[in-house]
C-alpha positions as CSV (number, residue, x, y, z in Angstrom):
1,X,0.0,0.0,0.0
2,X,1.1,4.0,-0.4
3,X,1.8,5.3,2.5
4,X,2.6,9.2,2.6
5,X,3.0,11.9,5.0
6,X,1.0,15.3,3.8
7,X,4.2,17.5,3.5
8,X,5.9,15.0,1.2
9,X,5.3,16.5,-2.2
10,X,6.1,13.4,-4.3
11,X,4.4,10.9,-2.5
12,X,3.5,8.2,-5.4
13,X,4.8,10.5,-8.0
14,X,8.5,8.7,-8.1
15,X,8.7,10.2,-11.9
16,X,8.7,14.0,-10.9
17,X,10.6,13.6,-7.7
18,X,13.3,12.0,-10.0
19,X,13.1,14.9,-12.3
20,X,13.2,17.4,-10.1
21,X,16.4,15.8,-8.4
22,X,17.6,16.4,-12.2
23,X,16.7,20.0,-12.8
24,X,19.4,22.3,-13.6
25,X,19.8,26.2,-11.7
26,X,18.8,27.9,-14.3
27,X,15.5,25.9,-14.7
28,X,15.5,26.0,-10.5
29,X,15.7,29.6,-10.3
30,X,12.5,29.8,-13.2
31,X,10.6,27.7,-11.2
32,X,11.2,29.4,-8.0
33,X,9.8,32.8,-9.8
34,X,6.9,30.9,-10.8
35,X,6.1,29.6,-7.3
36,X,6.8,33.1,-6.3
37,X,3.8,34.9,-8.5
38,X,1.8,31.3,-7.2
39,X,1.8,32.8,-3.7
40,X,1.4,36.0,-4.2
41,X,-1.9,35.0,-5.6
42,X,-2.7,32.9,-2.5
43,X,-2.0,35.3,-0.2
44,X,-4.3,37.9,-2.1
45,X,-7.1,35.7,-1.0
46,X,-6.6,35.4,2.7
47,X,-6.3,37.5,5.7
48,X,-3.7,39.7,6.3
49,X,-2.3,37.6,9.3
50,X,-2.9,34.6,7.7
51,X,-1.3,35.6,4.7
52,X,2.0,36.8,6.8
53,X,2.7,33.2,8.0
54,X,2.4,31.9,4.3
55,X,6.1,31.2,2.9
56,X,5.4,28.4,0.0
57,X,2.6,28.2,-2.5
58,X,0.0,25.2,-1.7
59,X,-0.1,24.9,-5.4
60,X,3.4,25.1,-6.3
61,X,4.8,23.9,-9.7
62,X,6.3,20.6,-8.2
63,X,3.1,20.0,-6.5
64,X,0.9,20.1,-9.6
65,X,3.2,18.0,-11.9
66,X,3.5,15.7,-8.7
67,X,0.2,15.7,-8.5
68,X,-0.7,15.1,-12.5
69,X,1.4,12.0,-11.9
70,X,-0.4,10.7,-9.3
71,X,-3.6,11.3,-10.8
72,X,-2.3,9.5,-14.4
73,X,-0.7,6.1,-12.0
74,X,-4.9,5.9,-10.4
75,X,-6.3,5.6,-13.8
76,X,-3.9,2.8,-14.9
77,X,-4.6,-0.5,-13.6
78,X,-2.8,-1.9,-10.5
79,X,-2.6,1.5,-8.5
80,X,-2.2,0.4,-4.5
81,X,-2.8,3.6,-3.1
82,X,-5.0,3.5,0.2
83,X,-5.5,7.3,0.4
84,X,-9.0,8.7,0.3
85,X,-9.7,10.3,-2.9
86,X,-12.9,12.5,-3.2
87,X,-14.1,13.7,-6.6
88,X,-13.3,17.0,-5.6
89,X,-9.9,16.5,-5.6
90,X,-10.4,14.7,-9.3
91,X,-11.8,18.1,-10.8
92,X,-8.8,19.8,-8.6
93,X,-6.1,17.8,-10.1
94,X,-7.6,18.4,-13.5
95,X,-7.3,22.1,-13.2
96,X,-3.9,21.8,-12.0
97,X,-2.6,20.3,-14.8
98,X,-4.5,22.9,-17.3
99,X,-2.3,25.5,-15.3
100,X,1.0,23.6,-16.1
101,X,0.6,24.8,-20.2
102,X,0.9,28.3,-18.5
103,X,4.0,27.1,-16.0
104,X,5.8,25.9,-19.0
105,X,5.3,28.9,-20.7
106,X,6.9,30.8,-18.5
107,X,9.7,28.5,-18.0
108,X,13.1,28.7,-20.4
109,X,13.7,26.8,-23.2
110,X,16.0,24.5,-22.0
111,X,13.3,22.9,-19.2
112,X,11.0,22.8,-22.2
113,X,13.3,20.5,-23.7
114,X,14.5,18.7,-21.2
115,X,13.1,17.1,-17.7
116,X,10.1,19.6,-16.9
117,X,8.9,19.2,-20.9
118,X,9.6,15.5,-21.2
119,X,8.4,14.5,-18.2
120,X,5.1,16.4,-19.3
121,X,5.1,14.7,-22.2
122,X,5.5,11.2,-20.8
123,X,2.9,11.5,-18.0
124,X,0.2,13.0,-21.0
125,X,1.2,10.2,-23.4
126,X,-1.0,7.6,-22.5
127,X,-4.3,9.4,-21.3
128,X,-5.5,9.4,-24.9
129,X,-4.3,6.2,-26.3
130,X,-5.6,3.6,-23.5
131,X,-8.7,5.2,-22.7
132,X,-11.7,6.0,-24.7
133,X,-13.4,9.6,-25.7
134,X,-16.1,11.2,-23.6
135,X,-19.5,11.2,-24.7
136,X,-20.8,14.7,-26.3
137,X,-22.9,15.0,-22.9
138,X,-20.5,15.5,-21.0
139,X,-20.4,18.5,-18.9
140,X,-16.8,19.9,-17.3
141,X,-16.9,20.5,-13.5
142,X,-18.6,24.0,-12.4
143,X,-16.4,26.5,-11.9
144,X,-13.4,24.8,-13.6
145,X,-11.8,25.6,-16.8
146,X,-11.1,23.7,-19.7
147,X,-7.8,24.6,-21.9
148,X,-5.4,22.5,-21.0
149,X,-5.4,19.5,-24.1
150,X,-3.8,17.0,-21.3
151,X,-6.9,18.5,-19.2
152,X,-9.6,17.7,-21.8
153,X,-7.6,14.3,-22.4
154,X,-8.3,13.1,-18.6
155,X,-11.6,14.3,-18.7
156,X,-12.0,11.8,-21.9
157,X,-10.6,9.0,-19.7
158,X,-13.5,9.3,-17.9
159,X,-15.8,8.3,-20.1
160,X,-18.9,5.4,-20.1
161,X,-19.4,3.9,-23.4
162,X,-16.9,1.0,-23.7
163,X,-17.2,-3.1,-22.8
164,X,-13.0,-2.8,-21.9
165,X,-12.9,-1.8,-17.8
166,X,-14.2,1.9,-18.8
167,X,-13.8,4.6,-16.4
168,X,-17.3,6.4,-15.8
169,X,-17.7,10.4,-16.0
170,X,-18.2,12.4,-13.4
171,X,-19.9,15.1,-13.0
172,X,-17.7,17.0,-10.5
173,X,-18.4,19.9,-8.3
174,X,-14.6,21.3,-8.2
175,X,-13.0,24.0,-7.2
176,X,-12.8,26.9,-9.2
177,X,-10.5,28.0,-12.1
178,X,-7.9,29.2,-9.3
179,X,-8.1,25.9,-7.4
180,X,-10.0,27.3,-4.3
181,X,-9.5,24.7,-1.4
182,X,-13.3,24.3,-1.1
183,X,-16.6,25.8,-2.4
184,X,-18.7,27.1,-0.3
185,X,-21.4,25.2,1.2
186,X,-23.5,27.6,3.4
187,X,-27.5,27.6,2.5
188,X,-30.3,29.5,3.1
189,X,-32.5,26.7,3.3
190,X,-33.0,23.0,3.5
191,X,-34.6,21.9,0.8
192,X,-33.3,18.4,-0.7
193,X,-34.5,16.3,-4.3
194,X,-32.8,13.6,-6.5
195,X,-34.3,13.5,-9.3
196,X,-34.5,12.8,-13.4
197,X,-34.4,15.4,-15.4
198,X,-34.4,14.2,-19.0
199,X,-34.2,10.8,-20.7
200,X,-33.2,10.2,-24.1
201,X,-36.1,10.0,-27.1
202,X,-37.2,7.2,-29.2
203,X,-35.7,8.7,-31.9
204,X,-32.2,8.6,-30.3
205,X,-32.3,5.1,-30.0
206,X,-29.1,2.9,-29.2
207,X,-27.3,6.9,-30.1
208,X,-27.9,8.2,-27.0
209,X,-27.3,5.9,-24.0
210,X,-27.6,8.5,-21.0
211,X,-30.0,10.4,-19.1
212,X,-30.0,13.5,-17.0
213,X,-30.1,13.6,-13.4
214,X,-29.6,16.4,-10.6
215,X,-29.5,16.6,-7.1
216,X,-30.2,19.4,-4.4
217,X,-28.9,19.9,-1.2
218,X,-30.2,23.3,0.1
219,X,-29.2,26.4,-2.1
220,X,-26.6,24.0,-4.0
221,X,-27.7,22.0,-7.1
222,X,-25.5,19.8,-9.4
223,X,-27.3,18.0,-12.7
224,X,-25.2,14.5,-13.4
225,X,-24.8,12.0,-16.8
226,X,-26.7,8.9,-15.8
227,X,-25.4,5.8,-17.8
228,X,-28.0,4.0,-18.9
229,X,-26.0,0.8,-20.0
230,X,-26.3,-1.3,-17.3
231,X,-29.4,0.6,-14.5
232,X,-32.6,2.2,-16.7
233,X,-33.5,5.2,-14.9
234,X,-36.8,3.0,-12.8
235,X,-33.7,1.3,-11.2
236,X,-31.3,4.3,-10.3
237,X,-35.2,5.5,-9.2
238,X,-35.6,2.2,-6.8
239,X,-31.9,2.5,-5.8
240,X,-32.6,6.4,-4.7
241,X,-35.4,5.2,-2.6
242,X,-34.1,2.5,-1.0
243,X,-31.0,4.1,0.1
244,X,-33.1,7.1,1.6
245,X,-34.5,4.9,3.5
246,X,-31.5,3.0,5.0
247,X,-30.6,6.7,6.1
248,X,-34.1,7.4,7.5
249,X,-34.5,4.2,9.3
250,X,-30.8,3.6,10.8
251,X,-31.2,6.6,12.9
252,X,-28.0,8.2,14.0
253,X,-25.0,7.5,12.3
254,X,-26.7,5.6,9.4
255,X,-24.5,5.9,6.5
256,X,-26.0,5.3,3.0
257,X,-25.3,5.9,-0.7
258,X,-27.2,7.3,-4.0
259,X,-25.6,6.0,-7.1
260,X,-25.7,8.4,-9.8
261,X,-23.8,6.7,-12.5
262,X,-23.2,3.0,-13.2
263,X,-22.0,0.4,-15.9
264,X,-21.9,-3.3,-15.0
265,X,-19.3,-4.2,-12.2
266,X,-18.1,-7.0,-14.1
267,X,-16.4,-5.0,-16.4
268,X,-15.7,-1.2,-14.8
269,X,-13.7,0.5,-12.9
270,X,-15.7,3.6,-11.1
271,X,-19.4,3.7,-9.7
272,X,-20.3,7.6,-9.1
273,X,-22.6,8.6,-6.5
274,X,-23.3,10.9,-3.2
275,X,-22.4,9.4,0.0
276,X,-25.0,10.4,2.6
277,X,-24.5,10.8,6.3
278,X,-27.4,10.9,9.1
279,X,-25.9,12.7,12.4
280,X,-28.7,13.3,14.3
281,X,-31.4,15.2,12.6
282,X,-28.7,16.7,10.1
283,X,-27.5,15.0,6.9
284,X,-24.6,15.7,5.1
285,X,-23.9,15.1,1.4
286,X,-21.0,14.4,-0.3
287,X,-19.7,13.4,-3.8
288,X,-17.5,10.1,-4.6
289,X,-16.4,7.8,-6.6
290,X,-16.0,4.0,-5.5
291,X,-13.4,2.2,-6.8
292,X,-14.6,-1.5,-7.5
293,X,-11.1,-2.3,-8.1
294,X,-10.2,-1.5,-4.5
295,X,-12.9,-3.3,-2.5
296,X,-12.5,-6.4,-0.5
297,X,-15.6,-7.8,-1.5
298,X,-17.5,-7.7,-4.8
299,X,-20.0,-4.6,-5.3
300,X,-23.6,-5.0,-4.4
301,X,-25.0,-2.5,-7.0
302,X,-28.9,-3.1,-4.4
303,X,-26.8,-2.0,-1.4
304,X,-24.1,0.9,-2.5
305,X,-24.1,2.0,1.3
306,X,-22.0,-1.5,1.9
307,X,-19.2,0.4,0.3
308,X,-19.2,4.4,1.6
309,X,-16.3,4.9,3.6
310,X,-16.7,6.6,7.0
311,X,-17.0,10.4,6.8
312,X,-14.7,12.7,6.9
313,X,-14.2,16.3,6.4
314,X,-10.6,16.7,5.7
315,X,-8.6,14.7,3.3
316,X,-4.7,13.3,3.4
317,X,-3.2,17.0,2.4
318,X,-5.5,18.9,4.8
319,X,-8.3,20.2,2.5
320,X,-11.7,20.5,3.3
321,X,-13.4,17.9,1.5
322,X,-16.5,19.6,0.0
323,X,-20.3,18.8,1.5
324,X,-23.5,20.3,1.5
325,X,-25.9,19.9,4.5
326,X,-30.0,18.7,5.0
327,X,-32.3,17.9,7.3
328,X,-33.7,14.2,8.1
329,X,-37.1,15.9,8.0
330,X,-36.2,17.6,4.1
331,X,-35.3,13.9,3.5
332,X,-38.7,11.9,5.0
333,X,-40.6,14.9,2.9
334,X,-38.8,13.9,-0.4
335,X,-40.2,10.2,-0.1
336,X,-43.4,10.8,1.2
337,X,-43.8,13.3,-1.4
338,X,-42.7,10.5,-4.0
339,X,-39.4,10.4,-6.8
340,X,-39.7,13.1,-9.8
């Protein structure tokens, strides 16, 4: 298993720690201005007396290639990492590889050429050749930006429609296009829904294989793909209602699961869904990915909640993992009131 501590910047990312071990002065002292301008632009967005204690960029250039790596080595098979990995942190490594284009613009020829650009060039290389295009419905993470060609390459990893281990699309709630540690999450009310939205036509036929769901959590809403390869939408319907109730009926502490996107487990990689957690009379709501891959069981596609890992509200590098917050009672009126 990986093992890492949070201040080690190349945890699982041997290939950039090498490289950077490599780097000549002259591409050092580049870097170092770049990393420079980075927190200056951090500590714009914080408190003065925060800001004074701030002496390296949390997004520094070693940190975003170190972190492209690590985000290339979990879609290849085999990866043995045990971290936790929320799909915020999916969108967020996304971004941060967009932003190297810009870092290696700014950087001088010979690092182009030689172990920044190459090791670029290696980590990109197979995004595009192992894994399959997105569908056309796909829809990039709010708030995030899309430029990056290695960007829109690992978004295309992502998506549904192959028979060959395929790697389902999210539909991310990241943060935004200056990789804010978390969105916030503060509503004026309670209100909470799951619901359909659109399903393909007739006339689409075998063309179109996805409908359109969204979910609300108070003031937030997010609207996700729905793969409709292996669940119709009657059975991600049935699946919405019976985990509701597992969180209903558990009482405090009940953990359950709505599945939001899924292929057949005998041949995929990711389920996507919105871990639920009951404490008390609040719920909070959160967005994963389960990695069948990883379990120590096989996946019950009936009973997702099997498979949630505990909450938490912090991941392995400190940032606020992204939630939204309910009420059991917004919950219990949802059912009675019936699925849209």
């Amino acid at each position: 298993m990986t093992k890492h501590r949070a201040h080690d910047t190349f945890w699982a990312a041997p290939e950039a720690g090498a490289a950077w071990g490599a780097l000549s002065r002259t591409t050092l002292e580049a870097i170092a201005r770049c990393d420079a301008e980075r927190l200056a632009v951090e500590r714009s967005r914080v408190a003065p007396r925060i800001a004074a204690e701030m002496t390296t960029p949390v997004y520094s250039v070693a940190d975003r290639f170190a972190s492209w790596e690590r985000l290339v080595r979990r879609l290849e098979p085999g990866w043995d990492g045990d971290d936790f990995y929320p799909v915020s942190a999916y969108g967020n490594d996304l971004d941060s590889r967009d932003a190297l284009d810009q870092v290696m613009r700014a950087l001088p020829d010979e690092a182009v050429e030689g172990q920044p650009g190459q090791l670029l060039t290696g980590l990109d290389a197979p995004l595009p050749r192992r894994h399959p295009p997105r569908p056309a419905a796909f829809a990039p993470p709010l708030g995030t930006s899309d430029g990056g060609q290695a960007g829109r390459a690992a978004r295309r990893v992502v998506a549904a429609e192959t028979a060959t281990r395929p790697v389902a699309h999210p539909s991310l709630t990241a943060r935004g296009p200056e990789l804010v540690t978390r969105i916030p999450t503060t509503s004026r009310s309670d209100r909470f829904s799951v619901e359909v939205l659109s399903v393909p036509s007739p006339a689409e036929g075998e063309r179109a294989r996805e409908a359109m769901g969204a979910i609300t959590v108070g003031d937030f809403e997010e609207r996700f793909p729905m793969s409709l390869s292996y669940w119709d939408v009657d059975q991600y319907r049935a699946g919405w209602t019976r985990s509701l109730g597992v969180l209903v009926e558990g009482g405090d502490g009940a953990i359950s699961c709505l599945v939001t996107s899924i292929h057949d487990p005998a041949d995929s990689n990711f389920v996507f869904c919105w871990p639920v957690y009951r404490s008390g009379n609040m719920v909070h709501v959160q967005n994963a990915i389960i990695f069948l891959d990883e379990l120590e069981e096989q996946f019950v596609p009936a009973e997702p909640w099997r498979f949630v890992c505990p909450r938490r509200t912090v991941d392995d590098d400190g940032r606020e993992i992204s939630e939204w917050q309910t009420t059991i009672s917004e919950v219990e009126n949802f059912l009675r009131a019936g699925m849209a």
